[in-house]
C-alpha positions in Angstrom: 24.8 39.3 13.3 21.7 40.6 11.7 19.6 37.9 13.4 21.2 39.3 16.9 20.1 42.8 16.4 23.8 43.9 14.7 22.8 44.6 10.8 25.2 47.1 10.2 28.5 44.6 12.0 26.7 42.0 9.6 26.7 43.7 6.3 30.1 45.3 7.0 31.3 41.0 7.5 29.4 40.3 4.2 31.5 43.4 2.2 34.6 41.5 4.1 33.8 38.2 2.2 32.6 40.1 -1.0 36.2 41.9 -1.3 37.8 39.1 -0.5 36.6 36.3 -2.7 37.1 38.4 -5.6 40.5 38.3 -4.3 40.6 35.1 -4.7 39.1 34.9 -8.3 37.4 31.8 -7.3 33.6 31.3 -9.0 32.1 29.2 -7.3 33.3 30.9 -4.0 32.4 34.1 -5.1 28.9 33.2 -5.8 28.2 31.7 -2.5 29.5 34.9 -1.0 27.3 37.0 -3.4 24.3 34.8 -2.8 24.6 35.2 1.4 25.1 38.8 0.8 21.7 39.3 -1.3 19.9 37.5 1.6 21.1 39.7 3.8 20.0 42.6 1.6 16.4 40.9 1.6 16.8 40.9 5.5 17.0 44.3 5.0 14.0 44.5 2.9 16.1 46.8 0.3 14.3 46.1 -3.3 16.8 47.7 -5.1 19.8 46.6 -3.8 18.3 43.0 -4.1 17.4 43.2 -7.6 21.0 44.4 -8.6 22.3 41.8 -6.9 20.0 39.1 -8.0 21.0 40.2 -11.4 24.6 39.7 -10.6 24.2 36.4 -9.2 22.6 35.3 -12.0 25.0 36.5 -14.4 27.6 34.7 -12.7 25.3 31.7 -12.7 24.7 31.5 -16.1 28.2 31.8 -16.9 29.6 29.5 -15.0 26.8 27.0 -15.0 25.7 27.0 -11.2 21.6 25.5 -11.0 22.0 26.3 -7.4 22.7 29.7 -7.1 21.0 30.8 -10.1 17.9 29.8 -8.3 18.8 32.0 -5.3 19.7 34.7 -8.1 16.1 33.9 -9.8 13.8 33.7 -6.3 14.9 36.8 -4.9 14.4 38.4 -7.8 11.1 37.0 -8.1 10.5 38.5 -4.2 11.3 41.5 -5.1 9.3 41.8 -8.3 6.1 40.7 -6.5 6.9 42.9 -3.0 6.9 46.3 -5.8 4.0 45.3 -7.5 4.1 43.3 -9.9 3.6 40.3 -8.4 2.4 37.7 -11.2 6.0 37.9 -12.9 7.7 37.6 -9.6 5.9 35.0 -8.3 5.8 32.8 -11.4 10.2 33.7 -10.8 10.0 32.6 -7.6 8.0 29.4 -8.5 10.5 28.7 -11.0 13.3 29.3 -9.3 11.9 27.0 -6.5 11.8 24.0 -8.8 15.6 24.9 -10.3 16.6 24.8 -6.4 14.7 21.6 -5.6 16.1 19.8 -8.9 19.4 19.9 -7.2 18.3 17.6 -4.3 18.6 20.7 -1.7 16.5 20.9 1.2 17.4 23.4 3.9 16.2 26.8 3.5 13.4 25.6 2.4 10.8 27.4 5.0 13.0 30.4 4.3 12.5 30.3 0.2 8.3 29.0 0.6 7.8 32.0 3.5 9.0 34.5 0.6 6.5 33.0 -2.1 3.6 33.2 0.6 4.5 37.0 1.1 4.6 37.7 -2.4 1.1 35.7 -2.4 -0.2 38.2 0.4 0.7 40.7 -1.5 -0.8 40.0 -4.6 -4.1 39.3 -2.2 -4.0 35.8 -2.8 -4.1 34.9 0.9 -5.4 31.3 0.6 -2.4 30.2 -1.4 -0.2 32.0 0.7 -1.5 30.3 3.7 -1.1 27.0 2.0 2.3 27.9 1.4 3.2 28.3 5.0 1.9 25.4 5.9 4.7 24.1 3.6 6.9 26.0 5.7 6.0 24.5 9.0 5.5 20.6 7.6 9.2 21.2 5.8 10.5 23.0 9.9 8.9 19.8 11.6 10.8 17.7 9.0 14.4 19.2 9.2 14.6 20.8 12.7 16.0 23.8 10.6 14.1 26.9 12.3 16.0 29.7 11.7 13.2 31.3 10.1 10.4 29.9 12.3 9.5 32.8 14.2 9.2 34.9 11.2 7.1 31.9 9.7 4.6 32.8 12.3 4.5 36.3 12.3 3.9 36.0 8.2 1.1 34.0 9.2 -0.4 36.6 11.4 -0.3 39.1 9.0 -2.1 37.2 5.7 -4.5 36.4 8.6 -5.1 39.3 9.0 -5.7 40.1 5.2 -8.1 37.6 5.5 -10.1 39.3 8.1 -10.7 42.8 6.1 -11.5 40.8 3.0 -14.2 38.7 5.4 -15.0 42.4 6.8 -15.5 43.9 3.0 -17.6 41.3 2.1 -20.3 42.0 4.6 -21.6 44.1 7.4 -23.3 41.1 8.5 -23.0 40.5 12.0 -21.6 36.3 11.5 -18.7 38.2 8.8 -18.1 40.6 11.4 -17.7 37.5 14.5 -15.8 35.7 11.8 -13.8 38.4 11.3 -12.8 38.7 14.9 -11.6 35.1 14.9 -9.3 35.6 12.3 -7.7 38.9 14.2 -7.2 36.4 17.6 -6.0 33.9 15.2 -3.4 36.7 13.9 -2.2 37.7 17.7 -2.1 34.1 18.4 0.5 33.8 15.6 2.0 37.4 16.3 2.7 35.9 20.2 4.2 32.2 19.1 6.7 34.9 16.7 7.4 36.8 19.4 8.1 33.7 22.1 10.5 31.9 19.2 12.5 35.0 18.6 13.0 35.7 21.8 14.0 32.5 22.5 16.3 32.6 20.2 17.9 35.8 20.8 16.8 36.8 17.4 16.4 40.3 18.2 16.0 41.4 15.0 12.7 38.5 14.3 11.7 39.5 17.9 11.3 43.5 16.3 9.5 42.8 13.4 7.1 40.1 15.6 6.3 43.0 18.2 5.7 45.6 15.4 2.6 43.3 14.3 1.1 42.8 17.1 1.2 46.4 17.8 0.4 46.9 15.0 -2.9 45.1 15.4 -3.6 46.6 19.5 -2.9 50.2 18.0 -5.8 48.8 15.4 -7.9 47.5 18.7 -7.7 51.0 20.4 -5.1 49.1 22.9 -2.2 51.9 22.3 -0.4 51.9 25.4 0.3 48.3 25.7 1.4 48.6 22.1 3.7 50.9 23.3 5.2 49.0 26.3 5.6 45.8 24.4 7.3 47.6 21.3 9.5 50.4 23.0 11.9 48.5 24.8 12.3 46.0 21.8 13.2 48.9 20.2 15.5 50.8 22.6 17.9 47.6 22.8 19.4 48.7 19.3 22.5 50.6 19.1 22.6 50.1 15.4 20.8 49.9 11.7 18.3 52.6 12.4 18.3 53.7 8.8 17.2 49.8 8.0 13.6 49.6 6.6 12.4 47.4 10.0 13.6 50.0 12.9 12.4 53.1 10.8 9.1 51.5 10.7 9.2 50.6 14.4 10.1 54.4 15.2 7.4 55.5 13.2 5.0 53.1 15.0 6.7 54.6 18.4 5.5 57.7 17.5 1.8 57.4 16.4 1.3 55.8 19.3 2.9 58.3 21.3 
């Protein structure tokens, strides 16, 4: 549901589960219901509400002696660590909880796990790693078909690309930084299109929002505000719902400047 654009029907299906497998007083079953609804929260892009969950998860995990879910429990905690700051502890908890998950054989999810570490790499301005890190994440979409995440893959892409190009920029005034620099911001809306084309694709309307954000993003950078705002108003007039999430705010904030 929050893939389709309907993030409040989803978390209100997640609350369902939540209520219900403590019903049930069933561990393991819990935990997989606690562990689906801190990813949603992380869709959400709500630190705090990740955090406390993470922490629950991995109480339960510890207890109960689940290696799987105490690595979700342990990554998104590490995510959201590195996304407020401090992002040596959370990535070294993300990298950690990356080899607890892969000593239990599992492979799905993994493009979704490797994109978080290469945004918590972006954001502690190592943009080389994080780079390497996504191509991780294609190698391991080309391997499994699993491409869920793919779009978003792209669009993360784009925006340590982009990173890339003001550190080129900083470094020099010098007129072969400044033309490398402008390959590496058509190399970012390359990236920010293929997002863009997969989520729409895919009826992933809420991939398809944060894809069109970027790139307007960028053309609001490039003086090109009035196609910013025809790609990324009607994205944003399809939703009926989760306009207090983090993504749609930012979008209506966008909306505006460029108003």
């Amino acid at each position: 549901m929050w893939h389709l654009g309907y993030a409040h029907q989803g978390w209100s299906s997640a609350q369902e589960a939540l209520t219900l497998m403590h019903e049930l007083s069933h561990p393991f079953t819990l935990a997989f219901a606690q562990a689906q609804a801190l990813i949603l929260q992380q869709f959400h892009r709500n630190y705090e509400a990740v955090y406390e969950r993470a922490e629950a998860l991995l109480a339960l995990s510890v207890e109960r002696e689940f290696p799987f879910w105490l690595a979700y429990g342990t990554i998104l905690r590490g995510w959201t660590l590195a996304m407020q700051g401090h992002t040596a502890e959370g990535i070294a908890q993300m990298r950690q909880g990356l080899a607890t998950w892969q000593h239990t054989g599992a492979e799905l999810e993994k493009s979704y796990w490797l994109a978080l570490l290469a945004e918590g790499y972006g954001r502690g301005g190592q943009v080389e790693a994080g780079l390497r890190t996504l191509e991780e994440c294609f190698a391991s979409v080309a391997k499994t078909g699993e491409c869920w995440w793919e779009a978003e893959l792209h669009r993360l892409k784009g925006e340590l690309l982009l990173l890339q190009s003001r550190g080129s920029a900083l470094q020099s005034a010098m007129s072969s930084q400044t033309a490398g620099s402008r390959t590496l911001d058509a190399k970012a809306e390359t990236s920010f299109h293929q997002a863009l084309t997969l989520a729409h694709r895919r009826e992933a309307k809420a991939l398809e929002l944060r894809a069109a954000s970027s790139l307007s993003r960028l053309w609001q950078r490039q003086g090109k505000r009035r196609e910013a705002r025809a790609l990324l108003a009607p994205i944003y007039g399809w939703f009926t719902e989760g306009f207090d999430t983090v993504d749609l705010r930012e979008a209506k904030a966008l909306l505006d400047e460029l108003s």
